[in-house]
C-alpha positions as CSV (number, residue, x, y, z in Angstrom):
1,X,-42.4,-13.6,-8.1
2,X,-41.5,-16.7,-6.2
3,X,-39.1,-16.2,-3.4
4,X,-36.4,-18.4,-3.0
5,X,-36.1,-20.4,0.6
6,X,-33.5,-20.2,3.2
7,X,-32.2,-24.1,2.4
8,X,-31.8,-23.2,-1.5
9,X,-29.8,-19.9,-1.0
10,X,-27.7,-21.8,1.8
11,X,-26.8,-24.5,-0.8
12,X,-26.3,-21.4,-3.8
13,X,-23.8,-20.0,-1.2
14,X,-22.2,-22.8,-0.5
15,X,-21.7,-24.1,-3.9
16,X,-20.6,-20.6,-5.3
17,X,-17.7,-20.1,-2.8
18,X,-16.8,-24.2,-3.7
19,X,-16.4,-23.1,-7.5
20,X,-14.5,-19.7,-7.0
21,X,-11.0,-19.8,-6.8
22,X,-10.8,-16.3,-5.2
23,X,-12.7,-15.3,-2.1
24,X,-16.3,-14.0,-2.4
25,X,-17.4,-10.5,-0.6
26,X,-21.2,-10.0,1.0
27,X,-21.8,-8.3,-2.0
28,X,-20.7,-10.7,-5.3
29,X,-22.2,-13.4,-3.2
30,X,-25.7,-11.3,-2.7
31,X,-25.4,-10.4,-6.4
32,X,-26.2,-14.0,-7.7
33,X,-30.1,-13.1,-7.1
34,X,-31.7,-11.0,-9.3
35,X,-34.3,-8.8,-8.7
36,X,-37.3,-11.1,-10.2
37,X,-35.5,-13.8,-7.7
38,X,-36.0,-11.8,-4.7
39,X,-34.6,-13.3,-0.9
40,X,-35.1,-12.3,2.4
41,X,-33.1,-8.9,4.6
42,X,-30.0,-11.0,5.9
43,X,-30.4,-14.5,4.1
44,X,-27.3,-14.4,2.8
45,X,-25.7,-13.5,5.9
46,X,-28.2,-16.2,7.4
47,X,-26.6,-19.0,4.9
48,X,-23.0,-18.0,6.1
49,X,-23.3,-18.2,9.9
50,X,-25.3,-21.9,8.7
51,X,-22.2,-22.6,6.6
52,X,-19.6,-21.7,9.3
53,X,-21.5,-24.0,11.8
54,X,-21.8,-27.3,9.6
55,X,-18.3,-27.0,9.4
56,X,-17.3,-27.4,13.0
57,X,-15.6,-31.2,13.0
58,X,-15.2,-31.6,9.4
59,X,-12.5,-31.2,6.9
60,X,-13.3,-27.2,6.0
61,X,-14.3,-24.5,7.4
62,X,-15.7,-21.4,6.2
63,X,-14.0,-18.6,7.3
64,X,-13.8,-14.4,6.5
65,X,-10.3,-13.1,4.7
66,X,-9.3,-9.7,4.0
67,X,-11.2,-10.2,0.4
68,X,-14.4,-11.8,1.4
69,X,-15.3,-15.5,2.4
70,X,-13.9,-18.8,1.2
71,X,-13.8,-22.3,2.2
72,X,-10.2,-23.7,3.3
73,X,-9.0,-27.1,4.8
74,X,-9.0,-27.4,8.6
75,X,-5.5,-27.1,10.3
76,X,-5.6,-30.1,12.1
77,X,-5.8,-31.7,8.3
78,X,-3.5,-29.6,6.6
79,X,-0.8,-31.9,7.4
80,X,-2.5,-34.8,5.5
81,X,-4.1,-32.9,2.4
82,X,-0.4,-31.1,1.8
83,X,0.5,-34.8,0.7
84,X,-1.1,-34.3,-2.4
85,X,1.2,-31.1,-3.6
86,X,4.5,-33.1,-3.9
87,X,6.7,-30.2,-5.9
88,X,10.1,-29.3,-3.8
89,X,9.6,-25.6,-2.5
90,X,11.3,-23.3,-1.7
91,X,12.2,-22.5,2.5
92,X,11.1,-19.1,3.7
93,X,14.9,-17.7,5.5
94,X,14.9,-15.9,8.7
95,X,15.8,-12.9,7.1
96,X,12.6,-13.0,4.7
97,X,10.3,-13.2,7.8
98,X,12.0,-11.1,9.3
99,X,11.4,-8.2,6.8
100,X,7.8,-9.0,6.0
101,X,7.3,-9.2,9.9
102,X,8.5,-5.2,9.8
103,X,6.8,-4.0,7.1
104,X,3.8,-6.2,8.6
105,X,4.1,-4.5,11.9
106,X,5.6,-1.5,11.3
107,X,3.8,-0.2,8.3
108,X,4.1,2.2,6.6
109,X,7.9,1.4,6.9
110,X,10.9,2.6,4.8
111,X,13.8,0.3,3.3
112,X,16.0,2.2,5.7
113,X,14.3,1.9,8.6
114,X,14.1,-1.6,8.0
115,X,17.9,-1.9,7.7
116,X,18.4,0.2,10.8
117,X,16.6,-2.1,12.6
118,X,17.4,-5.4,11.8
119,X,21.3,-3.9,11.6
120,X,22.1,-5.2,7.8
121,X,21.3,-4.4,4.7
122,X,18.2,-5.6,2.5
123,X,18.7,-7.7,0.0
124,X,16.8,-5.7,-3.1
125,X,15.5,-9.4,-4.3
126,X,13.8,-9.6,-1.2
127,X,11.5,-6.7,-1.8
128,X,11.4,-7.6,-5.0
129,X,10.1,-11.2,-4.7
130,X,7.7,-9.9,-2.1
131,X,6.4,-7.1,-4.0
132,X,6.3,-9.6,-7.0
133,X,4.3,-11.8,-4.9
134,X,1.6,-8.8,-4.4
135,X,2.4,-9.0,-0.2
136,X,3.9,-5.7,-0.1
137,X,3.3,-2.7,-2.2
138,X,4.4,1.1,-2.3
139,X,1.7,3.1,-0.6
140,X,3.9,6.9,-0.7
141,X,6.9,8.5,0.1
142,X,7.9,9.5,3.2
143,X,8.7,13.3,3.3
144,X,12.3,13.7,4.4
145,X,15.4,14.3,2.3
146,X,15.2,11.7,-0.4
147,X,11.5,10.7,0.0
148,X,12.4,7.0,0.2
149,X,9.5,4.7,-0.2
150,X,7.1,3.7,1.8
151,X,6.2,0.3,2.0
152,X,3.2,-1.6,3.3
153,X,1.2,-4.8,3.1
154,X,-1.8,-6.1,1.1
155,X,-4.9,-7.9,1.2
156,X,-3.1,-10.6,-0.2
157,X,-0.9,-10.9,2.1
158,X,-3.9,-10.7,4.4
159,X,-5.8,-13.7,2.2
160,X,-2.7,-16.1,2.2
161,X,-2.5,-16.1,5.8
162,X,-6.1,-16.8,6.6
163,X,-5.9,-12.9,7.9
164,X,-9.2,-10.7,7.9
165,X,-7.8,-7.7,9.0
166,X,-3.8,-6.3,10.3
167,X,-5.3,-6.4,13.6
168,X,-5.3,-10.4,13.6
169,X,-1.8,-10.4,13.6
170,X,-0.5,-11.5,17.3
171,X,1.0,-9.3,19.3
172,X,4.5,-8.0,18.8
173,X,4.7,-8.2,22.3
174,X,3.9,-12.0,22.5
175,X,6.8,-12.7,19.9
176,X,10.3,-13.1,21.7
177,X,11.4,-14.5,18.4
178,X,10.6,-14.3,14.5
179,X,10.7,-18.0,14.7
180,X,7.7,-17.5,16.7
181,X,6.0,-16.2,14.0
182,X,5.3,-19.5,12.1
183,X,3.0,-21.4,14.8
184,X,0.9,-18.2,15.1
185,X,0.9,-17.4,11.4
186,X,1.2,-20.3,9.9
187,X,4.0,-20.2,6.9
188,X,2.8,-23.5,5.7
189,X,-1.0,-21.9,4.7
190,X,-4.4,-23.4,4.9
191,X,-5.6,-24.6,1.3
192,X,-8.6,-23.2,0.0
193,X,-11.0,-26.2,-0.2
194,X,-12.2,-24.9,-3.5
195,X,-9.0,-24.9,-5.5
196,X,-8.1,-28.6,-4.4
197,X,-7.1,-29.9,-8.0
198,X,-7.6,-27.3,-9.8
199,X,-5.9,-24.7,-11.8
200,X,-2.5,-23.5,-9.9
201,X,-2.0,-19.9,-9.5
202,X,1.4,-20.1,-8.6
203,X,2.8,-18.7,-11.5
204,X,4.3,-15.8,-9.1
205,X,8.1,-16.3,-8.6
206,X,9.4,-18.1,-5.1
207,X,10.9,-15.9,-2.4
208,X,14.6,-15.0,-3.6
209,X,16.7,-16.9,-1.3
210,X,18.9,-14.9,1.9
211,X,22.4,-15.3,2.7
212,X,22.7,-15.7,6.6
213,X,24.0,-12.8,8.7
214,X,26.8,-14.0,10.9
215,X,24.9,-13.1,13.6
216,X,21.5,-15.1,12.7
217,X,20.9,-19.0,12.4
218,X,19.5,-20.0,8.9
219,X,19.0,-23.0,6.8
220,X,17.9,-21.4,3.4
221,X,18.0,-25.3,2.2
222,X,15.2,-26.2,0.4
223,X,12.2,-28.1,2.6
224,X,9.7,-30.2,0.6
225,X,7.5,-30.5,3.6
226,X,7.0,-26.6,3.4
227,X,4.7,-25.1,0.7
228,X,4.5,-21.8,0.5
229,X,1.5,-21.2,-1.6
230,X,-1.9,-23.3,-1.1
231,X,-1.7,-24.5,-4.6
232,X,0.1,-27.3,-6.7
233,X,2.5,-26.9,-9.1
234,X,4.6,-24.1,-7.8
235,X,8.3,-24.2,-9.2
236,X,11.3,-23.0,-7.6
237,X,13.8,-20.9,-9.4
238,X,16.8,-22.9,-10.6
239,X,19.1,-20.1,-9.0
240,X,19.2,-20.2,-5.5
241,X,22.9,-20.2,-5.0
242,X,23.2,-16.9,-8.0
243,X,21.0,-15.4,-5.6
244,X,22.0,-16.0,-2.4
245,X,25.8,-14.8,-3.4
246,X,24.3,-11.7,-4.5
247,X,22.7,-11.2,-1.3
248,X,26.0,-12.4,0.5
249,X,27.7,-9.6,-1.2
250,X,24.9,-6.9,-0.8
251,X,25.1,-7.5,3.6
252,X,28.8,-7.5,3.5
């Protein structure tokens, strides 16, 4: 049996995470060589840290997510390559952030809790969207009169902010504000390099739109400079104002 060289697994890597859409574990990536192809202890992890290296001063970088490794486009380029998604999107509100930033930080966390803390109640499409989106998910009931649900995020909420684990997440002390939250976790996303033209996966539904509280600041106008999802083609509901009256009606 011929054993394969470090340069040729480094360039297998690199072209397999290129060509997946999703992000590749240690283990799908150490599974493309078969026993009769045997490699050396480590040369996959060798080919990675080589990977992550070359990529200092260019356009990608290769970095490690919640659900393995991917390539994705430098943030000091984002600005540029976001040019070429030109669909109007859909503005994340305050009070969106500001209930994903809860369940984020404060998970496992109940609807009510939520409510008590941010003083107003949730608007149900705002769960819903995010649940829809696969950021949050139900992981119990908490065991009090009731048993409201639990709720808590996801590795793909960990993946669409560049996260590897909850304990990337800043500080909640360092954040004065929720508007803080978007320079530290970037709401605008890093594209994954290997999806640049191709197939969009956006098919999930935009976040449902938020009334303003009276007491909270909020432009829920619609920002074509802000895309929510790494890849092309997203479309936002036709029926922002529907939903935002509902909400309107639901914090009344």
């Amino acid at each position: 049996m011929t054993t394969l060289d470090q340069t040729l697994i480094t360039r297998i890597v690199e072209a397999a995470l290129l060509a997946s859409s999703q992000p590749l574990t240690l283990v799908q990536l150490k599974g493309l060589f078969p026993l009769d192809e045997p490699i050396p202890d480590n040369a996959v992890e060798a080919a990675l840290l080589e990977l992550q290296a070359a990529g200092a001063g260019r356009g990608v970088e290769l970095v490690e997510v919640a659900s393995g490794w991917r390539f994705q486009v430098q943030a000091d380029v984002h600005p540029w390559v976001a040019r070429l998604w030109t669909e109007r999107q859909t503005k994340y509100t305050r009070a969106t952030l500001e209930t994903l930033a809860l369940i984020a930080y404060r998970q496992p966390i109940t609807r009510g809790e939520i409510e008590q803390i941010r003083g107003v109640t949730v608007n149900s499409n705002i769960i819903k969207a995010l649940e829809e989106r696969d950021w949050i998910r139900s992981v119990g009931h908490r065991d009090v009169p009731g048993k409201p649900e639990l709720l808590a995020t996801t590795k793909t909420f960990l993946d669409y902010f560049g996260l590897k684990r909850l304990d990337d997440l800043p500080p909640l002390s360092e954040l004065r504000d929720i508007g803080e939250l978007e320079p530290q976790l970037p709401f605008e996303p890093v594209i994954p390099a290997g999806n640049v033209g191709s197939e969009s996966t956006s098919d999930q539904p935009p976040l449902a739109p938020d009334t303003p509280e009276t007491d909270i600041d909020t432009d829920p106008a619609s920002d074509p400079a802000l895309h929510e999802h790494p890849q092309p083609n997203q479309d936002p509901h036709g029926d922002d104002a529907a939903a935002a009256s509902s909400e309107h009606t639901d914090e009344q």
